[in-house]
C-alpha positions as CSV (number, residue, x, y, z in Angstrom):
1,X,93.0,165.6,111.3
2,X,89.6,163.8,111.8
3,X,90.4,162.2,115.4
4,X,88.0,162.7,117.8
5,X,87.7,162.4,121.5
6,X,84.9,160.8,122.9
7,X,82.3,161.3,126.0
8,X,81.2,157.4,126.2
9,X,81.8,156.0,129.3
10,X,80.5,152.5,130.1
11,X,78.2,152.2,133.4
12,X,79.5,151.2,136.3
13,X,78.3,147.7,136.5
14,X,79.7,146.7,133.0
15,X,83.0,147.1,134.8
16,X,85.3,145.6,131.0
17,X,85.0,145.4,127.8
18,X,83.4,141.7,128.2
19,X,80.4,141.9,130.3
20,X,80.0,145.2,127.9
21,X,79.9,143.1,124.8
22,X,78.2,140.1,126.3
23,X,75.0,141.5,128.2
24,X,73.7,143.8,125.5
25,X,74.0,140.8,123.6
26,X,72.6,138.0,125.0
27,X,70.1,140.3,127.2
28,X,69.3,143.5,125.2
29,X,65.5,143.4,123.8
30,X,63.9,145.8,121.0
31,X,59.9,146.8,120.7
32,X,58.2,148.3,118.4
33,X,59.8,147.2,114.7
34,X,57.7,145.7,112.4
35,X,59.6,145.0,109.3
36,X,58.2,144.1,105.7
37,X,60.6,141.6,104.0
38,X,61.4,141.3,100.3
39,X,63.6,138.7,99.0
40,X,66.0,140.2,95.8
41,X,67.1,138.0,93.1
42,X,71.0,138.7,92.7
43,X,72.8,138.8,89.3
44,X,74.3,135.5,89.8
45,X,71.0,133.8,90.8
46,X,71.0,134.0,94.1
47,X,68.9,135.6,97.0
48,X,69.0,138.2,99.8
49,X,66.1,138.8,102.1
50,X,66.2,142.6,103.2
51,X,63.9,144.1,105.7
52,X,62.0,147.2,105.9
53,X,61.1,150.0,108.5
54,X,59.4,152.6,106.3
55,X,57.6,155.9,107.5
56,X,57.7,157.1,104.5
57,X,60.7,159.5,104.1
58,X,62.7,160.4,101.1
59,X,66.0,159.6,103.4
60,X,67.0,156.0,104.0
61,X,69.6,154.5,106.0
62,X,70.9,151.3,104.9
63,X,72.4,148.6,108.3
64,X,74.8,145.6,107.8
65,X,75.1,143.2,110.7
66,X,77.7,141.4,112.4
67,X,79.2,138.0,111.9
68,X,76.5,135.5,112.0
69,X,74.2,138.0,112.8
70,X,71.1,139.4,110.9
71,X,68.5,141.7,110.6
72,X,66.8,141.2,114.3
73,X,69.6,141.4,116.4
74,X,69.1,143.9,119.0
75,X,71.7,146.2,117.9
76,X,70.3,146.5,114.4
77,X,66.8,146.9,115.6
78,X,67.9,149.5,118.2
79,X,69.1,151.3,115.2
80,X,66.5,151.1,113.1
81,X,63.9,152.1,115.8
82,X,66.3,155.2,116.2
83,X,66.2,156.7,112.3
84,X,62.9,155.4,112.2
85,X,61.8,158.2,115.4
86,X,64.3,161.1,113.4
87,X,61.5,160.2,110.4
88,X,63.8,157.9,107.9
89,X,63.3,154.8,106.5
90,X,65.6,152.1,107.0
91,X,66.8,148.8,105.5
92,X,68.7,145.9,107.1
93,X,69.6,143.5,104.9
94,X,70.4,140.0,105.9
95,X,73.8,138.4,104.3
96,X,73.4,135.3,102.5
97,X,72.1,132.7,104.7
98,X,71.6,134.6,107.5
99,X,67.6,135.5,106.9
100,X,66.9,131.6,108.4
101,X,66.9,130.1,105.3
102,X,70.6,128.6,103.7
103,X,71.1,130.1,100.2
104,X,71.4,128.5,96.8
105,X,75.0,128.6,95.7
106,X,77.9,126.8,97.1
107,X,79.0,130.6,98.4
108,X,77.3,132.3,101.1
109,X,78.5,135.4,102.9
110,X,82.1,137.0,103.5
111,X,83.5,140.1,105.5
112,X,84.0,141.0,101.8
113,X,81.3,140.4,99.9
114,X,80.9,144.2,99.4
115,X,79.4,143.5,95.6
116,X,76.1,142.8,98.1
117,X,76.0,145.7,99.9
118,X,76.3,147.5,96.7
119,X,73.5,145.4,95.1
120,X,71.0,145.8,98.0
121,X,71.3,150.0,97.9
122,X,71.0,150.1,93.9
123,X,68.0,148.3,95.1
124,X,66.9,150.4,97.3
125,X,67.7,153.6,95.0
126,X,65.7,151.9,92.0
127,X,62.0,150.5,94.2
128,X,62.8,153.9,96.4
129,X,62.1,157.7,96.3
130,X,65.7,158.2,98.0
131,X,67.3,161.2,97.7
132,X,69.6,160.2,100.7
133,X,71.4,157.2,101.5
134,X,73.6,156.8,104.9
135,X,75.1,153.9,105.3
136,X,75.3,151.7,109.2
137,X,77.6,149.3,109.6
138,X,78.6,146.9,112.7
139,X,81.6,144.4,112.9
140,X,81.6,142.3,109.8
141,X,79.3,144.6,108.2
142,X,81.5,147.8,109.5
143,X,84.0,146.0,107.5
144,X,82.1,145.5,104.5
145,X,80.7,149.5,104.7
146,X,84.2,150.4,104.9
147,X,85.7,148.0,101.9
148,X,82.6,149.2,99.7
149,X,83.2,153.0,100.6
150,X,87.0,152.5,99.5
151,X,87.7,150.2,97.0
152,X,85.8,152.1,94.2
153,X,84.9,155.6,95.5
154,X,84.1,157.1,92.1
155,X,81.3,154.4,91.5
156,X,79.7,155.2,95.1
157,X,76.3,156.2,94.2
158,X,76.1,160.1,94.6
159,X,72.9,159.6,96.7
160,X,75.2,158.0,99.6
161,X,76.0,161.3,101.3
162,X,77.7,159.5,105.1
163,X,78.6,156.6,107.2
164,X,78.8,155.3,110.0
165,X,80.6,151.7,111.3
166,X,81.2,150.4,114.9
167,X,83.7,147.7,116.2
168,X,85.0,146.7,112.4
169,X,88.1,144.6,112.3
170,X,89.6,146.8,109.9
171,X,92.7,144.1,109.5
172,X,91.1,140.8,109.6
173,X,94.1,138.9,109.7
174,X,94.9,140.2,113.1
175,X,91.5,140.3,114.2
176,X,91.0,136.9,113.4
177,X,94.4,135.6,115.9
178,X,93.4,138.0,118.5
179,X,90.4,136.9,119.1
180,X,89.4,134.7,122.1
181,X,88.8,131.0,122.0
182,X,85.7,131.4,124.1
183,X,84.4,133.6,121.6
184,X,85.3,131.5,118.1
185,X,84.0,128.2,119.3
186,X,80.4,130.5,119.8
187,X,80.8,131.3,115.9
188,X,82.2,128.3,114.3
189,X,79.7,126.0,115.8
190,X,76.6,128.6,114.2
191,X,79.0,128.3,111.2
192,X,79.3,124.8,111.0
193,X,75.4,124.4,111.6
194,X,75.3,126.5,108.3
195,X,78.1,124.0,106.3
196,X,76.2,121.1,107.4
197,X,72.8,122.3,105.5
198,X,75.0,123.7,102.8
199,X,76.9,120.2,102.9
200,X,72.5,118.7,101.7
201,X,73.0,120.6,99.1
202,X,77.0,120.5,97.8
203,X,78.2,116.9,99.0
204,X,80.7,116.8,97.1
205,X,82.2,120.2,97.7
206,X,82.0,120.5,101.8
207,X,83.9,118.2,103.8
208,X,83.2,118.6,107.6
209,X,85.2,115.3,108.8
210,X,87.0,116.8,112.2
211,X,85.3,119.7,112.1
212,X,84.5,119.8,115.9
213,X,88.6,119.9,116.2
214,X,89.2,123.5,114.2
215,X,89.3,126.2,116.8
216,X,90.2,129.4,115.2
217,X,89.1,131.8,112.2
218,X,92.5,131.3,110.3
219,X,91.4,127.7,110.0
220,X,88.6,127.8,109.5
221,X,88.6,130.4,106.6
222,X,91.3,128.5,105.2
223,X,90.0,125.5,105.1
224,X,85.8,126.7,104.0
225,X,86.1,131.1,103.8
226,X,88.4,130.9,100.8
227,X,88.1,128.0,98.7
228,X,84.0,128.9,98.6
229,X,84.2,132.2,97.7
230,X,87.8,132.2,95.5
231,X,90.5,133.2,97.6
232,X,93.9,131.3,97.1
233,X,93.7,130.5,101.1
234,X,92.8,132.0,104.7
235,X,96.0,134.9,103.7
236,X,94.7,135.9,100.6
237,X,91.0,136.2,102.2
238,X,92.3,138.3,104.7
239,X,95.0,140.6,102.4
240,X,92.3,141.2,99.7
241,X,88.6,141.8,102.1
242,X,90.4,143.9,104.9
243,X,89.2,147.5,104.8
244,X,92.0,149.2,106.2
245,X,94.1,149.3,102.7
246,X,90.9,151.3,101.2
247,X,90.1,153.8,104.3
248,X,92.4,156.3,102.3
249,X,90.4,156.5,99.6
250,X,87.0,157.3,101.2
251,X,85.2,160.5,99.7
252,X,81.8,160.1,101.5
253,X,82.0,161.2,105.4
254,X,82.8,158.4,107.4
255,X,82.8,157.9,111.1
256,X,84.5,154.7,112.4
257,X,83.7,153.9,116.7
258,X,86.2,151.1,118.2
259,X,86.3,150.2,121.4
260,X,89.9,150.4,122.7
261,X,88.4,147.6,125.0
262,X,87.3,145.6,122.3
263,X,88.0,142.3,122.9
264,X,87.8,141.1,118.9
265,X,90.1,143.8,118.0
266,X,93.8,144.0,117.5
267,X,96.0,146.7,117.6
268,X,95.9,147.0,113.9
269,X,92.0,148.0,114.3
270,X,92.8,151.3,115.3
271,X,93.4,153.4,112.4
272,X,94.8,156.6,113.9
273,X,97.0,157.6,110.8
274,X,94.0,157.1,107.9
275,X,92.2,159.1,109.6
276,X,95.0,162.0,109.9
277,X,95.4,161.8,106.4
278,X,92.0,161.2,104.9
279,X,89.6,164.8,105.7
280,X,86.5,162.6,104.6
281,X,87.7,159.7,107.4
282,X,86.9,160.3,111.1
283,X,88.1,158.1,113.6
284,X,86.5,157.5,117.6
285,X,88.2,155.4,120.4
286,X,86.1,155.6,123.6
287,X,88.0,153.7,126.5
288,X,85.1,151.3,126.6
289,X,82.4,149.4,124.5
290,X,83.1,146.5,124.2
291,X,82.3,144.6,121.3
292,X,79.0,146.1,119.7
293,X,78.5,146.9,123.0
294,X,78.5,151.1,123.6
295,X,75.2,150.7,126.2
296,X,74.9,154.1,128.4
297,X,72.4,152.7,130.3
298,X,71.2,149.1,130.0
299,X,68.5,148.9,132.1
300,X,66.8,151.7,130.5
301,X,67.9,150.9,127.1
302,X,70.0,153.5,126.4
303,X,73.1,153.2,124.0
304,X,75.7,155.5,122.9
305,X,76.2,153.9,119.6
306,X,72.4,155.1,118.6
307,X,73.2,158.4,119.8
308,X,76.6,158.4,118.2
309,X,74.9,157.8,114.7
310,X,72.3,160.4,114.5
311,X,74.3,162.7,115.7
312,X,77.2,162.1,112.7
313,X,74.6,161.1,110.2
314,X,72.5,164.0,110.9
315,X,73.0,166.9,113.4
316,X,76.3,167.0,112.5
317,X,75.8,166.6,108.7
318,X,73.8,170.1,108.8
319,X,76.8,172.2,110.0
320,X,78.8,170.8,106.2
321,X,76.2,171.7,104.6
């Protein structure tokens, strides 16, 4: 029964769960990464630009980012910084359009779009001398860690050994109505940024007349999410890319960290009986967090979630041995 207790507790100044998801944020800064990028041709002609922080280890740990996020947003770099000082490589990957450049196809990037993750690690397993593979993953790309773990465990390369994901939506549909105005209109106006280059490219296929008046994730995945990347609507999007039907079938050690603060997450998001039934599942509900928050303290850059990972992917990794 893989529920665990946990010792976070937020600091005393980052008194709810949104100043805990905000500040690290908007106000969290990373030294010391220098990444090489290569850009990957994908099978249907498309591009991802991944980046690499190599010391040259035979053990690599591959990180998906957020929702409009990418590869040098302080939560990913934190991460990487921290593998990189335990002596492993590690790979972030930016989704499609989200390495500053809009990609080819009419699609772009979906909480999903698993295929890619799985893509980008054959990658990595073909160009690299990996013998291990852990797998990061935060929000969007929790969700996609979690979908590609699930939905097809027996073609999970054997070199993925664990995994862990922080703050993932695990039922989108219910993440998507619980989450706060304040926060979607940040989103969809990066997202619409996005459709309007995309628009340069497909004229015909993007409509954004009254954009500026959609003001919540069902509506907008209805109306672009779905019919881009072909789902019937925003219902069938959610029903078929939520990785909560697929946390049953995990084999690879998992550890899943939500906040029960989280501000993005509904009570769906909290998985309590998966994990009872699934020995390879573990599931983690600290009090507080936030959002991709999990800072221990902020001022000198300290963060539970970094902690959290090396422990699970690592220390704790030794003792199944």
């Amino acid at each position: 029964m893989p529920i665990l207790s946990s010792s976070y507790k937020a600091p005393f100044y980052l008194f709810n769960g949104h100043l805990q998801t905000i500040i690290p944020s908007l106000f969290r800064q990373v030294d010391g990464i220098s990444y090489s990028r290569e850009r990957l041709t994908t099978p249907d002609d498309d591009f991802i630009d991944v980046d690499w922080s190599q010391v040259g280890s035979d053990s690599l740990v591959v990180l998906s980012h957020g929702l409009e996020g990418d590869s040098h947003r302080p939560y990913i770099l934190g991460m990487v910084r921290a593998f990189n000082e335990r002596g492993l490589d590690a790979l972030a990957w930016n989704y499609r359009s989200c390495s500053g450049e809009p990609n080819k196809l009419l699609r772009s990037y979906h909480l999903g779009a698993s295929d890619d993750l799985g893509f980008v690690i054959e990658h990595a397993l073909h160009t690299g001398n990996y013998n291990t593979v852990h797998l990061i993953g935060f929000s969007a790309g929790g969700n996609i860690t979690l979908k590609f773990l699930g939905e097809a465990p027996g073609q999970v390369p054997t070199e993925v050994k664990r995994s862990v994901v922080f703050s993932v939506p695990v039922d989108l549909k219910s993440s998507a109505q619980k989450i706060s105005r304040i926060y979607t209109q940040r989103f969809l106006k990066t997202l619409g940024a996005k459709l309007e280059q995309k628009r340069q490219l497909f004229p015909e296929d993007i409509d954004l007349t009254n954009y500026s008046v959609l003001w919540s994730f069902p509506e907008f995945d209805n109306r672009y999410t779905a019919p881009m990347h072909g789902f019937r609507d925003a219902d069938d999007y959610y029903t078929r890319s939520s990785s909560k039907q697929f946390l049953k079938h995990i084999q690879v050690p998992t550890l899943l960290v939500n906040a029960k603060n989280d501000p993005f997450l509904s009570e769906a998001c909290y998985p309590f009986e998966e994990a009872k039934l699934n020995p390879n599942f573990y599931f983690e509900m600290p009090e507080s967090g936030g959002h991709v928050g999990f800072t221990e303290d902020f001022r000198k850059d300290v963060y539970y979630s970094e902690a959290r990972a090396v422990r699970f992917l690592l220390d704790e990794a030794r003792y199944c041995l």
